[in-house]
C-alpha positions in Angstrom: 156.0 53.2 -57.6 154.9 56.1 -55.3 154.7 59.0 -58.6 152.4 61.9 -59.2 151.8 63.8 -62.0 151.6 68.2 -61.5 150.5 70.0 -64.2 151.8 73.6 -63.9 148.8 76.4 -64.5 148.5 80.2 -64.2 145.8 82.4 -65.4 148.6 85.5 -65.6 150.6 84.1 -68.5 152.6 87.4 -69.8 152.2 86.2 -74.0 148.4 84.6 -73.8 147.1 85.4 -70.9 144.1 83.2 -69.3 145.4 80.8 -71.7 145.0 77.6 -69.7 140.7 78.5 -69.8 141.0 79.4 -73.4 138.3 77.5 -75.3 139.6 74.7 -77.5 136.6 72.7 -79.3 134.6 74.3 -76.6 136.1 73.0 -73.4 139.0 74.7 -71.4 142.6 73.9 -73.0 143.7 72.9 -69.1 141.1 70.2 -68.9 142.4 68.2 -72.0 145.9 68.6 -70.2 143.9 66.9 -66.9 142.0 64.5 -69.4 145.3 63.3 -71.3 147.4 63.0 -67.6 144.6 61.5 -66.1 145.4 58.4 -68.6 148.9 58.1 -67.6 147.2 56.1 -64.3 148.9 58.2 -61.3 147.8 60.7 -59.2 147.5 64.2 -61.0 147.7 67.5 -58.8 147.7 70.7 -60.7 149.9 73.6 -59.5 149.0 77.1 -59.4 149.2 80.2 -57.2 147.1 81.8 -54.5 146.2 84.7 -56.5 142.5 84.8 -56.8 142.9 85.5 -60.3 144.3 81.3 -60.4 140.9 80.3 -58.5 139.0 79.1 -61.4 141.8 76.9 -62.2 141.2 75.4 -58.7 137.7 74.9 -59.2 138.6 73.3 -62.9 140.8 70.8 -61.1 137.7 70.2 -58.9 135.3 69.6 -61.2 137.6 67.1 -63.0 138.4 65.0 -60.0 142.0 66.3 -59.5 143.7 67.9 -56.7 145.3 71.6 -56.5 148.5 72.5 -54.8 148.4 76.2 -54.2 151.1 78.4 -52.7 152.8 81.8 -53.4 156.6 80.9 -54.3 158.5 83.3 -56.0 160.6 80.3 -58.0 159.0 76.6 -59.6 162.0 75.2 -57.5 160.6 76.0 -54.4 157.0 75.0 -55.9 158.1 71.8 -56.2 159.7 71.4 -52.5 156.3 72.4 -51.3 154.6 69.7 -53.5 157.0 66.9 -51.8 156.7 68.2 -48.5 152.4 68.2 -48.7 152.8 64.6 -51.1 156.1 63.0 -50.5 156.8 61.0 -53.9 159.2 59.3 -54.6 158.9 60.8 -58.5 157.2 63.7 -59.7 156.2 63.8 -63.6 156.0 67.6 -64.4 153.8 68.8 -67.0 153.2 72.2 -68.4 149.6 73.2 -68.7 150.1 74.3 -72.3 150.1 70.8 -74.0 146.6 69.6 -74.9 148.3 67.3 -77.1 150.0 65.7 -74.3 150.7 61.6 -75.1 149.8 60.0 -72.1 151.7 56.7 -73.4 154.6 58.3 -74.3 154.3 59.8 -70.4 153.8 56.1 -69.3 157.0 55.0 -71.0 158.8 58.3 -69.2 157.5 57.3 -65.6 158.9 53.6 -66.7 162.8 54.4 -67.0 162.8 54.7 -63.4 164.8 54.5 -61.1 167.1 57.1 -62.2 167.1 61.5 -61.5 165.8 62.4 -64.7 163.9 60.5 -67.5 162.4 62.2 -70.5 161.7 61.6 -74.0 163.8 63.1 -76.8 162.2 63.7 -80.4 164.3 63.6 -83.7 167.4 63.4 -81.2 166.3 66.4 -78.7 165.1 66.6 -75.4 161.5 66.8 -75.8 161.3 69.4 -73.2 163.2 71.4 -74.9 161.2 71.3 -78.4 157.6 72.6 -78.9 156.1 69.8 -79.8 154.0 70.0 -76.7 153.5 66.1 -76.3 156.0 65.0 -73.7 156.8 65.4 -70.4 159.6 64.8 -67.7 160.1 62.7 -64.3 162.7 63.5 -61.9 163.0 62.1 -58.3 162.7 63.7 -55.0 165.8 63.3 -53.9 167.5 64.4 -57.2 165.6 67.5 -56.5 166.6 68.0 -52.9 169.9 68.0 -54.2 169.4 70.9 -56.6 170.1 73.5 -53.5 173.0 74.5 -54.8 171.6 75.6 -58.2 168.2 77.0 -57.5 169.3 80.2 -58.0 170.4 79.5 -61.4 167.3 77.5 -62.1 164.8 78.8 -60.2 161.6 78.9 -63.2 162.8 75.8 -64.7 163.7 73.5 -62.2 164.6 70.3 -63.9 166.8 72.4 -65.8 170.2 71.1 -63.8 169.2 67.9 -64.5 170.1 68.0 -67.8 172.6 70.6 -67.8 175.2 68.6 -65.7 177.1 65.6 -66.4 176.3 63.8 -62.6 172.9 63.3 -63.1 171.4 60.1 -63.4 169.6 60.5 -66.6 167.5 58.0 -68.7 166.0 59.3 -71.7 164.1 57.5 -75.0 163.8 58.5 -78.8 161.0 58.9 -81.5 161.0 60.4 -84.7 158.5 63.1 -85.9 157.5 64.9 -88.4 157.8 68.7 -87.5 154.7 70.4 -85.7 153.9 72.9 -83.0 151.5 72.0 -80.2 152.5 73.6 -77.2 149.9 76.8 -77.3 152.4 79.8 -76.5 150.1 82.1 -78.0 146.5 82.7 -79.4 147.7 81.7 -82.6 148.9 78.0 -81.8 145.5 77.3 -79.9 143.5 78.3 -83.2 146.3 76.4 -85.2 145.1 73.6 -83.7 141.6 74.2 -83.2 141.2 74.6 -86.7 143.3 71.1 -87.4 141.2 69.1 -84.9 138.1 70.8 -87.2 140.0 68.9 -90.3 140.9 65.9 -88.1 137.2 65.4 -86.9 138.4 65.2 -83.9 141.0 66.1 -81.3 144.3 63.9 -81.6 144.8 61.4 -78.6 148.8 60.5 -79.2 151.6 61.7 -81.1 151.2 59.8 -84.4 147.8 61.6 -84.7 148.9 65.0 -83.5 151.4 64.5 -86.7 148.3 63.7 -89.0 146.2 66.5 -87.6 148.8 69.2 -87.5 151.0 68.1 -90.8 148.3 68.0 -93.4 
């Protein structure tokens, strides 16, 4: 299967900004995003802007062996055309840069529900995506993307929105239950919620059932 993974990353986040360099037990949140989706066994670009402000976060992706996609779109839709015009995939896993948590075998059971548009996870009976659990991710194929033109306007920051938004797409999705926790690191304050779990933990948690043990107790 001809899949990458793109992490999305911006230094000019508007509620924590820098966050994706923010410490977290002392290495750069983004490179335990690289470090989990470097696990999942396909190619991992991260996507960022051509600001100079996002060049560290190119020369992060460097000096963890990754590639960076750069470019100055106004919209993630059109991001993600430029990706599969410099790439061509087949499948693109998107991944936001915010989840150090990230399950790389949940991510591998995701890219495995292919062939379809869209394949996800859902926790507790919702689209994990749309949770802030901040351990899954989403595939969608190229095509089904091409075929977003009509909505891009609608969608243009959240492009994998349509996919689950209307009834024609091709969607393929698995559950797991959780316990209720927060990972994805909106603010500050999530990043030293978990920094101060992985300090109880020992360590930092490498799947889902130990993000639950870390964060829950």
């Amino acid at each position: 299967m001809n899949a990458i993974a793109v992490i999305q990353a911006r230094m000019a986040s508007t509620r924590f900004p820098a966050k994706a360099m923010a410490l977290l037990q002392g290495r750069p949140m983004l490179e335990w995003v690289i470090d989990a989706a470097k696990r999942i066994g396909v190619e991992v670009i991260v996507a960022t802007t051509r600001d100079n402000i996002d060049d560290v976060i190119a020369k992060l992706a460097k000096k963890n062996g990754v590639k960076t996609y750069r470019d100055s779109a106004k919209s993630m839709y059109d991001k993600y055309l430029g990706i599969l015009s410099t790439y061509d995939p087949e499948y693109i896993m998107r991944i936001c840069g915010d989840q150090p948590l990230l399950d790389s075998g949940l991510a591998q059971v995701v890219l495995s529900l292919q062939p379809c548009d869209y394949a996800s996870m859902s926790i507790n009976g919702k689209l994990g995506v749309l949770t802030e659990y901040g351990i899954s991710c989403e595939v969608f194929s190229a095509d089904a993307l091409r075929r977003q033109t009509g909505v891009k306007h609608l969608h243009g920051e959240h492009c994998t929105t349509a996919f689950y938004l209307y009834s024609h797409t091709h969607m393929r999705t698995f559950d797991i239950s959780l316990p209720p926790f927060r990972a994805t690191v909106d603010y500050r304050e999530d990043l030293r919620r978990i920094e101060n779990a992985a300090i109880r933990y020992g360590r930092m948690p490498q799947n889902c059932k130990e993000a639950a043990e870390c964060l829950c107790t």
